[in-house]
N, C-alpha and C positions, 0 to 999 in steps of 0.2 A: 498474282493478279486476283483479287479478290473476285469472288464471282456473286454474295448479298445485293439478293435482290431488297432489301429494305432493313434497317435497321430498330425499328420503334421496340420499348420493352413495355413500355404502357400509354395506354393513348384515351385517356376517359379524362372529362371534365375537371379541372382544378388539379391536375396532372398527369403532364408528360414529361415521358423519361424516353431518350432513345441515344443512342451509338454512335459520338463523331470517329470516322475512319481518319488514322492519323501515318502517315510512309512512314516508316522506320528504312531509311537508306541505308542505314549500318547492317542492318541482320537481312535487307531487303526481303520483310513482312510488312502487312501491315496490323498497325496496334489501335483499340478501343477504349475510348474512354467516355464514361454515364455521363452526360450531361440531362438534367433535369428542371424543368420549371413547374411553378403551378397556374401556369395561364388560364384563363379562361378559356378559350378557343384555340382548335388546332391551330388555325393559321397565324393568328398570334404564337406560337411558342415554335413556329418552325422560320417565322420572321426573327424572333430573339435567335434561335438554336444558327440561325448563319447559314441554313443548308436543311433538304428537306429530306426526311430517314426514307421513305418512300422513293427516294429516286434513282435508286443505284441499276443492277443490272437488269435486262429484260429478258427471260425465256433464254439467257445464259450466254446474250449480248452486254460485254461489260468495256471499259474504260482503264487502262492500268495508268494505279495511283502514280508508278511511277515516273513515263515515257509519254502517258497520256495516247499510247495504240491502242484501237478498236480492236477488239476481241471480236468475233462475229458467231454465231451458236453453230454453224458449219465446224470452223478450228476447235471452241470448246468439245464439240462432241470426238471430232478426231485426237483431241488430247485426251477424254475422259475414255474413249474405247483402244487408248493407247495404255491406259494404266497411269497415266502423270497428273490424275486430280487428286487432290487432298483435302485435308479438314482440316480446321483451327476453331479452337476455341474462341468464340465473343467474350462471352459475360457468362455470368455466374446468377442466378435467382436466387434468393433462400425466403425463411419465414424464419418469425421469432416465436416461440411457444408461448403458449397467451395471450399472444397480441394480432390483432388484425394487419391486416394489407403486406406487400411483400421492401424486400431490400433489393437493392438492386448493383451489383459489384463489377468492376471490371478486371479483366483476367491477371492482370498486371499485380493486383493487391491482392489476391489469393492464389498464389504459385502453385501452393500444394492439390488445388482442384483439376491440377492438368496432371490425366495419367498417364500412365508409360507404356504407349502402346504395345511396345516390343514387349514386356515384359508380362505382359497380358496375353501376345500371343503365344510365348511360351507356354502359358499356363493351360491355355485353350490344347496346344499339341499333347500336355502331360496328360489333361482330362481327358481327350481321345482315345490316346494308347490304353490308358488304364480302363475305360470303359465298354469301349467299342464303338461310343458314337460319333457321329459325323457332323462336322458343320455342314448344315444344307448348299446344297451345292446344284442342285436340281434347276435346268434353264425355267428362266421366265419365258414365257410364249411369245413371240412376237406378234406386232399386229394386232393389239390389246384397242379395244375401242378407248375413250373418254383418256386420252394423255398416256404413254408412257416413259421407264427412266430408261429403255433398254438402250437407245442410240446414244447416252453418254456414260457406257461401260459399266451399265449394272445391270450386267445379262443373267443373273445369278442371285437366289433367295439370300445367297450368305451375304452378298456383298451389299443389300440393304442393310445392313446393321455394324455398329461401331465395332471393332475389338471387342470393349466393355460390354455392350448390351450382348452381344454372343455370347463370352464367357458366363455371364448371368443366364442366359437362356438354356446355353449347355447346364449349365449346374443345377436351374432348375428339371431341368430333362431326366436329369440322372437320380436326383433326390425322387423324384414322380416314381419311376420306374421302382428301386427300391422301396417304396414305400407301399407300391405295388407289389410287390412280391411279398411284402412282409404282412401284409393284410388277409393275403389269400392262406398266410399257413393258419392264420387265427379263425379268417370268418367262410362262409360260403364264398362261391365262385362269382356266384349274380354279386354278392354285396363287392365282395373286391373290385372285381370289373367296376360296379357304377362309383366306387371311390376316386376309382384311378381314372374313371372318366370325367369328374368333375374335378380335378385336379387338371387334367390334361387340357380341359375347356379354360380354367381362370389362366395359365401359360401362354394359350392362343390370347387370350385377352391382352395378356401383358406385352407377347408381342406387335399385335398391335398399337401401344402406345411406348414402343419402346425401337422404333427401325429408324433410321434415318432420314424418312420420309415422313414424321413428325414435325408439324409448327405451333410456333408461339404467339399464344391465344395475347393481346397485345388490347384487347380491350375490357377484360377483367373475368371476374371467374375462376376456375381450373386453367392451368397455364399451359398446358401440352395438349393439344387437338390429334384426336390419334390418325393412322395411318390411313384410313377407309374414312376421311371423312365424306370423303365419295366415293362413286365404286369406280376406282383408278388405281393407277400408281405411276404416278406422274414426278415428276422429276422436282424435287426444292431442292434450293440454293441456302437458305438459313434453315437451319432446323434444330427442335429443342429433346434435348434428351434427359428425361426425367429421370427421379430418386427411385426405382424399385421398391424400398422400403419405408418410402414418406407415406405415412397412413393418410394424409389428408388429398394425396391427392392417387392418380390411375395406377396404383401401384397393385403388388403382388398380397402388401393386406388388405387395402379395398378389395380386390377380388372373393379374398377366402370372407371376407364379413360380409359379402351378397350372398353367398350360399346360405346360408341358414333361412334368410328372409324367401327364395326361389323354393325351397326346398320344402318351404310351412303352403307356399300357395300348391305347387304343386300335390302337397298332400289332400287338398280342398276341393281336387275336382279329380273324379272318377279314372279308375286308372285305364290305360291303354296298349293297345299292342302295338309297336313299330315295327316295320320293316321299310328295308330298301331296294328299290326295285324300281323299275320302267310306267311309268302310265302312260305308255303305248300297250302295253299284256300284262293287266292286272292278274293278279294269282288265286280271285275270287270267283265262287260261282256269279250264275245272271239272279235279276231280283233280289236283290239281298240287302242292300243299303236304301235306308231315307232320306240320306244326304250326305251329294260328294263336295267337299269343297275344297276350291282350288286355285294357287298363284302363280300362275304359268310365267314363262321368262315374257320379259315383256320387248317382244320384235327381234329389234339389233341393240338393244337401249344398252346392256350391261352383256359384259363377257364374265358372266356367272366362275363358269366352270374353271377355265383361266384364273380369274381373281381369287378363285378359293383354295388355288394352288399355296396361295402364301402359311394360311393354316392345318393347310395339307401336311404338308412337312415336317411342321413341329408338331403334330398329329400322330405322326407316322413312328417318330421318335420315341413319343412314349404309350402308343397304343398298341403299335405292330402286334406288340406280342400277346395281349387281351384280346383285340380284335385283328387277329391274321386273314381271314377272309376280306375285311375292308379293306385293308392296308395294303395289298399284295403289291400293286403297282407302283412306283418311284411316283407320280404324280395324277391328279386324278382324269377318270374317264372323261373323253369332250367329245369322240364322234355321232354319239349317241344324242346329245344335247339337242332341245328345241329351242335353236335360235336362228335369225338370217344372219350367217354370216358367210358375203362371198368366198375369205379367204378360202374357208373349205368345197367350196365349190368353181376353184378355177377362173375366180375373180367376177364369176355372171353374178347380177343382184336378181336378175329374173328366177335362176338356177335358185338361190338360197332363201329365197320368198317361196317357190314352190316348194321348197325339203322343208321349210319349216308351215307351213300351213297343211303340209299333207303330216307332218308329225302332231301337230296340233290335232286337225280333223281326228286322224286313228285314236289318239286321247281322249280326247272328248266322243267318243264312237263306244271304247270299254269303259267311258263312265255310264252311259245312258245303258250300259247293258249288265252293268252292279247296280244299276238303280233299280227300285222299285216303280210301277207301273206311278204311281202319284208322288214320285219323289224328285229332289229339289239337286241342279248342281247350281254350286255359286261358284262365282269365279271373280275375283281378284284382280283388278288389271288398273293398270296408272300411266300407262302411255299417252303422249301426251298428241301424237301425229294421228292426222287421218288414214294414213298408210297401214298405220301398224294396228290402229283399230279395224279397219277392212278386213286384214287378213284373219284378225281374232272370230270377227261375226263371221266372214265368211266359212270359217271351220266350225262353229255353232249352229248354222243353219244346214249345213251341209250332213251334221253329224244329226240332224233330227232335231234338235231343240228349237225352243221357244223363248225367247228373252222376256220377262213378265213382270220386270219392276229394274231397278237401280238407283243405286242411292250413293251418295258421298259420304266415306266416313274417314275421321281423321288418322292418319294416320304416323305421319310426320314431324318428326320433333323440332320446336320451335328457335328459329335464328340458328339452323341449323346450316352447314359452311356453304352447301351450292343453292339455297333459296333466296335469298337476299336481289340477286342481279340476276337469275336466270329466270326463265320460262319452264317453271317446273311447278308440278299440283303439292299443296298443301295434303290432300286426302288423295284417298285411292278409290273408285268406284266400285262397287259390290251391286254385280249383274249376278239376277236370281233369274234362272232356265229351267222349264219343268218340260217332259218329251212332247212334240208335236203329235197329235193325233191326224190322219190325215195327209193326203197331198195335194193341197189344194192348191191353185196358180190364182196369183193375186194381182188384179188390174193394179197400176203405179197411180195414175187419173184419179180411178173410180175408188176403189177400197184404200191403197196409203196415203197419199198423200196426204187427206181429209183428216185420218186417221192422224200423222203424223202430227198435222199445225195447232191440231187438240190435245195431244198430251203436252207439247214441245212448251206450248201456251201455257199450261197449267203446272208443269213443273219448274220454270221458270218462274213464276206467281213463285210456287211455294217455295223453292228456294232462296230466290231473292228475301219474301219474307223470313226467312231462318239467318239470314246474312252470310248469305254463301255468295261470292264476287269472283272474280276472274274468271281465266282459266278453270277451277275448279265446277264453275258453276256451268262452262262452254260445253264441258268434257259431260256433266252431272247427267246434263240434258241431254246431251246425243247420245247417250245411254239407255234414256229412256225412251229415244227415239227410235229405238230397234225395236222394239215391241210391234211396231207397225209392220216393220219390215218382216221379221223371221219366222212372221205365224202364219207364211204360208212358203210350201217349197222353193215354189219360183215366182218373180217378180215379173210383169212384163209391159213396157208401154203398149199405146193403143197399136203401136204397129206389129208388135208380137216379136218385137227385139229384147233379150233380156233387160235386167236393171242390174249391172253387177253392184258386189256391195260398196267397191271405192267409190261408184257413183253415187250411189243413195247416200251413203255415210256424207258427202261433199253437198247433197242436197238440203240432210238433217242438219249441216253444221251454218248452212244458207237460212234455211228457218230458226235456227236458234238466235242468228245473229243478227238478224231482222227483227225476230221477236224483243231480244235485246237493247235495239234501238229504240225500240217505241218504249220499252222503260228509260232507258237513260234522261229519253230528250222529254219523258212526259206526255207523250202526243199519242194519235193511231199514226198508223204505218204513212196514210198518207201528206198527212203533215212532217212524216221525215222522208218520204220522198222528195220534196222540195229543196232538203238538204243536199247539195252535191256530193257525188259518190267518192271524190278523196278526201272531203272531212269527212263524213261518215266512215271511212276505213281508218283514218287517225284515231275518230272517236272508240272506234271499238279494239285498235290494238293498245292504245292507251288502258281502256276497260280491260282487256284481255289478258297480257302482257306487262304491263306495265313498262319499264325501260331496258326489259329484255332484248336482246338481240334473238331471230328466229333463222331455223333451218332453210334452204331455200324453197325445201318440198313440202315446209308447213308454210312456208309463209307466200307459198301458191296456191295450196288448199284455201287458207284463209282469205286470197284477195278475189277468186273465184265469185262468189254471191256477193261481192259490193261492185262487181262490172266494170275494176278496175284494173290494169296492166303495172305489173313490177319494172320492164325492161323495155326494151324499143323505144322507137320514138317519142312517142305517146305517153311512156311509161313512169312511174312515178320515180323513178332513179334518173330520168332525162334529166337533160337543162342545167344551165350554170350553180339553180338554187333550188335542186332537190328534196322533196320532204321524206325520202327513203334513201340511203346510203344502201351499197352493197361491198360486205367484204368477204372476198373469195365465194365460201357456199353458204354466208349467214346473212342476214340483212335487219339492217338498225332504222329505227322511224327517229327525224331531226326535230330538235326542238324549238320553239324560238330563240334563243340563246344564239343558234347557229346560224340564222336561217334571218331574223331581223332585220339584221343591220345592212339591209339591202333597197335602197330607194324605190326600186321598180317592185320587189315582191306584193302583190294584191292588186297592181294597177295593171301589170304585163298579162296581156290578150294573147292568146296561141293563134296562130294567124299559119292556115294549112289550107294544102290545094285539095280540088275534091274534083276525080275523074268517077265514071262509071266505072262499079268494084271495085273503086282503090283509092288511097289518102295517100299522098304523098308524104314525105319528112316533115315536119312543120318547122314555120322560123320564129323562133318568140324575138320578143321585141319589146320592149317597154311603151309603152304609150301615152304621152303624154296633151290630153286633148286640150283645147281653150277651153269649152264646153264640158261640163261633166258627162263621162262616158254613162249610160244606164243600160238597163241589161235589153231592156226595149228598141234601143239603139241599134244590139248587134246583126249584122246579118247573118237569115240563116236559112238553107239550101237540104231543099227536100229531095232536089235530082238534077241530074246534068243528064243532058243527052247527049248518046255517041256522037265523037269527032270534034265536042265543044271542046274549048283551053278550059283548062281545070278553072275553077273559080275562088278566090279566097275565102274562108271561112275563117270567124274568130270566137273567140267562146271567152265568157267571163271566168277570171281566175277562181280557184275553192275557194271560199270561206277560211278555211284552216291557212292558208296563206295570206290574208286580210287580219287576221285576229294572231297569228304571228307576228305582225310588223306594228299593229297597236299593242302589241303585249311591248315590244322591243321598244317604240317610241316612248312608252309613258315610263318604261323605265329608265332610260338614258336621256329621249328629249322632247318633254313632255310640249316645249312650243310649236312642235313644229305638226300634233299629233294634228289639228282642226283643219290646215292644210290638204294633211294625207287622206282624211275623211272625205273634203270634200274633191278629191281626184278618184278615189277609188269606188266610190256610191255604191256602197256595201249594201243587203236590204240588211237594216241594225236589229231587225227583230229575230231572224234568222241568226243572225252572228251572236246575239246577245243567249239566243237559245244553244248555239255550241258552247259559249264561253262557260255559261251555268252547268252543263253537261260534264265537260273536263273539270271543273272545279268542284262538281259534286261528292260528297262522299263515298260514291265507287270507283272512286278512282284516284282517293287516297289510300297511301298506306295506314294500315290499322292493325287492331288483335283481328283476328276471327277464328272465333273458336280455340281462344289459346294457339294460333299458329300465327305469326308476325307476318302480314303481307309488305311485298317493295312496294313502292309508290312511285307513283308517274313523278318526271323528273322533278325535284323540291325546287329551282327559281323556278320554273313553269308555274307548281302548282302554288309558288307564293304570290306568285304575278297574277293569276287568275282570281285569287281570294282577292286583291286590291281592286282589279278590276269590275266584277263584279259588285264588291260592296259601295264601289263609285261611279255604278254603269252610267246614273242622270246626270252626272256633273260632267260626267269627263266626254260619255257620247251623246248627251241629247240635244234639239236643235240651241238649246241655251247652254250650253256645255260650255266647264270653264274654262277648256282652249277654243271656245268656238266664237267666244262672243267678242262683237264692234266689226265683226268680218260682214 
């Protein structure tokens, strides 16, 4: 049963080539063969192709070609931690010398490209015995944040990698080592070592584009995307395994020809001393340094220590014996690591938020104490949650500093595999802390706040002018928002209750995102007051986000300062025609698309009982008046007194559900749009001000900064370019669906 989750070999303009799966009954495999057009458009050449490469199995729910029984990723993984999954070859890639773009083969026409496994593993036991090394064998950790392969039987570093690619990586092992040894009889001990070490380093390299957890890059470029294209190790179903010795592409001579070019920069800037050790008890006196700088783990985001096991190994292989103090342990140290992570704590998140903010704290405590009295720590941070920023200030302030600038710089390489569709920063923040003098307690009212809406203000200006958008730019600012905060020990409202820092932080991210608003829509603040608070949350997680999906615990920080609710009743996940989806612990914003082709969306009133201190459930209802509804129209109820019958209250639909269902009508039926206008009595100045908002340039995708940002859904944002550039004809009182009515 084949388990290819998609078959495409190249998928760019003016051609695609991808994989029809064909049963072979007789040998019961099944066989591939290239089919190839030069369509214009995907969808055109997956209309010709008969069948779409994209659609095969899911997360290792698959269909067998033969019987036509569901597989469900339950069984797969009980068969893969049984030992009964396999590999087969697809296709074959090559290049022609001299000539541009690639060929594209199917395994059937080149027999000879399929090796003999066995006969490889032979080879793998002779180079053992004779050597003394070992295929890594060393357990993967379980419980690996961001995906892994562990639950379908690759419990084990070896078992990421083909026969072939082992064999290769042993033999490279053993060549390093010798070659190590033979250096040291000719040169000094420092030069051998750093030979053998930059030998050891291009090997990690290789094995990173060379494990089974490898995919093919399918829309042009370099063809093998390596192992870490994020920091996981998650499980694929098709995967490409490259030529070792193709110089043109992630091979073992690309490697040795970056050396030289590493090697001239490195000579070019001042040399340094390394060491490894703890920044919890640094090994320096106090005052000594003008500047610590530092990229601390960022929260829970990445299991560091864990992931680094993979290079660990074949590390250990061929350095053990240069470097025996590093190497001593089978995999590297984790209990020491500053990260939240429950598992090490008995499954509390409370527990492993507290161990890592008190390891943070202690860090940041023996930096301030290598520093010099006027010296600088920066620190490095790209987390994207207000959680995990909390805990960062909270250890900053706590440890005596001062936050006194932050800025976004880039950092990230572009169209790189998890930016495209996630919620993730293009740049990393660089917060500059110089020590607190002082412990002074700072009113929230009188000293930050003021404080706060003045820089938040102003770096917002200047970012926005620099063309910093999204997320990067939410993040940029609440960065700078700390300055207010940490320059004085304790924080306190008028009532002399602290301000913890999740709370400020959730305050700063309210002013930023207000601030925000009045650029988007061009207005002051209280001309987007008038806007209702669930398009203005569309508007900003549009701006924000783009068509990411978010955490649940970001995406409750985030709906916090727009005074809207994700869940309950009320909440923007209610009701038949939802403009937030919730799946499991992430939550997705709907688009018209989805959301449109719904008669009542923008005319349906929520219609809710109202006792003293309580709102009942409410009943939506479409409403369909003879009379146009106006918002003047609705009743509304400033109090009940006890013992009365609750009273109905009804409230006009968002905006962003109005300007949904005109997006949907004028693309599907554009007669019926003058109709829907005049049932729904939008105010059009209002709406025509959201439409221009989402349609604007922040909230397209673009370069910035040489980094590729996603873009708010593409029919949305084509819908909205039509709309807009035809607001007078299609919405104004003479509008071309409006008129002879």
């Amino acid at each position: 049963m084949p388990l290819v989750r998609q078959t495409w070999l190249c998928r760019k303009k003016g051609r695609h080539v991808a994989l029809r799966m064909i049963p072979d009954r007789t040998e019961k495999r099944a066989r591939f063969e290239v089919v190839e057009l030069t369509s214009d458009t995907e969808a055109k050449a997956v209309k010709e192709f008969g069948f779409d490469p994209a659609s095969f199995s899911k997360g290792g729910n698959a269909t067998c070609l033969f019987c036509g029984t569901v597989a469900d990723s339950a069984y797969v993984k009980a068969e893969g931690c049984a030992g009964r999954m396999r590999q087969q070859m697809m296709a074959v890639v090559c290049t022609r010398r001299g000539k541009s773009g690639k060929v594209y083969l199917a395994v059937d026409d080149v027999p000879q490209a399929i090796p003999d496994d066995e006969a490889i593993r032979r080879r793998i036991e002779e180079l053992c015995a004779r050597t003394g090394l070992t295929v890594p064998d060393e357990p993967i950790e379980a419980r690996m944040t961001g995906g892994i392969c562990l639950p379908y039987g690759l419990t084990d570093f070896g078992k990421l990698f083909t026969p072939r690619q082992m064999l290769c990586l042993l033999q490279f092992a053993t060549t390093i080592q010798g070659a190590g040894k033979a250096i040291s009889d000719s040169l000094p001990l420092g030069e051998a070592k750093a030979t053998a070490t930059l030998l050891a380093v291009i090997l990690d390299r290789l094995a990173d584009f060379n494990s089974s957890l490898c995919t093919w890059n399918h829309t042009g470029g370099r063809g093998v995307l390596h192992t870490f294209a994020r920091q996981a190790l998650p499980m694929v179903w098709d995967f490409a395994e490259t030529d070792p010795f193709n110089p043109e592409g992630a091979s073992w001579v690309s490697g040795v020809r970056d050396v030289p070019a590493a090697l001239q920069y490195a000579c070019d800037v001042p040399p340094a001393v390394v060491e490894r050790g703890s920044a919890t008890g640094l090994p320096w006196g106090s005052d000594l340094f003008d500047t610590v700088i530092t990229d601390p783990p960022y929260y829970d985001n990445i299991d560091y220590a864990k992931l680094s096991d993979f290079f660990y190994v074949w590390a250990r292989r061929t350095l053990g014996g240069f470097h025996p103090a590093h190497f001593a342990s089978a995999v590297t140290p984790k209990k020491s690591e500053a990260v939240a992570d429950p598992v090490r704590h008995g499954g509390s998140r409370d527990a492993a938020r507290q161990a890592y903010e008190q390891m943070m704290g202690q860090s940041f405590l023996e930096a301030g104490r290598v520093l010099k009295p006027a010296g600088e720590m920066v620190v490095v941070y790209a987390h994207r949650t207000t959680l995990g920023w909390a805990t960062l200030v909270g250890a900053i302030r706590q440890s005596g500093f001062t936050v006194v600038e932050a800025w976004p710089l880039d950092t990230e390489k572009r169209g790189r595999a998890v930016g495209l569709d996630a919620a993730v920063l293009a740049s990393s923040i660089f917060l500059v802390a110089r020590k607190r003098e002082g412990a002074a307690v700072g009113s929230y009212e009188r000293d930050v706040r003021p404080e706060l809406e003045r820089i938040v203000r102003e770096r917002v200006d200047t970012l926005w002018g620099m063309g910093i958008i999204g997320a990067d730019l939410v993040i940029a600012a609440v960065g700078a928002g700390l300055r207010a905060y940490t320059k004085f020990e304790r924080v306190e409202y008028e009532n002399g209750e602290e301000v913890p820092a999740e709370q400020y932080l959730a305050e700063v991210e309210g002013v930023v995102l207000d601030t925000l608003l009045e650029r988007i829509f061009g207005m002051p603040k209280a001309g987007v007051s008038a806007v209702d608070p669930e398009t203005r949350f569309y508007v900003l997680w549009r701006f924000t986000y783009k068509q990411a999906d978010l955490d649940a615990g970001e995406a409750i920080v985030f709906a916090y300062p727009q005074h809207v609710e994700l869940d309950g009743p009320l909440g923007l996940t209610s009701g038949r025609n939802p403009l937030l989806e919730r799946l499991k612990s992430k939550y997705r914003l709907r688009d018209f698309t989805e959301r449109g082709d719904d008669e009542a969306l923008g005319i349906m009133l929520e219609e809710f009982a109202v006792r003293e201190g309580q709102t009942e459930r409410p009943r939506k209802r479409p409403v369909r008046p003879k009379k146009p509804v106006t918002q003047e129209a609705l009743i509304e109820i400033e109090s009940v007194s006890e013992g009365e019958q609750p009273q109905a209250v009804r409230r006009s639909a968002p905006l962003i559900d109005v300007l949904h269902r005109v997006l949907w009508l004028m693309e599907n039926r554009p007669a019926l749009l003058g109709d829907y206008l005049d049932q729904a009595q939008p105010n059009l100045e209002h709406l025509r001000l959201v439409a221009h908002a989402l349609a604007g340039p922040a909230l397209e995708g673009s370069e910035q900064n040489g980094t590729l940002t996603a873009p708010s859904p593409q029919a949305e944002q084509a819908a909205l370019k039509k709309l807009t550039a035809n607001w007078r004809s299609l919405m104004g009182e003479g509008g071309l669906f409006r008129q002879g009515r």
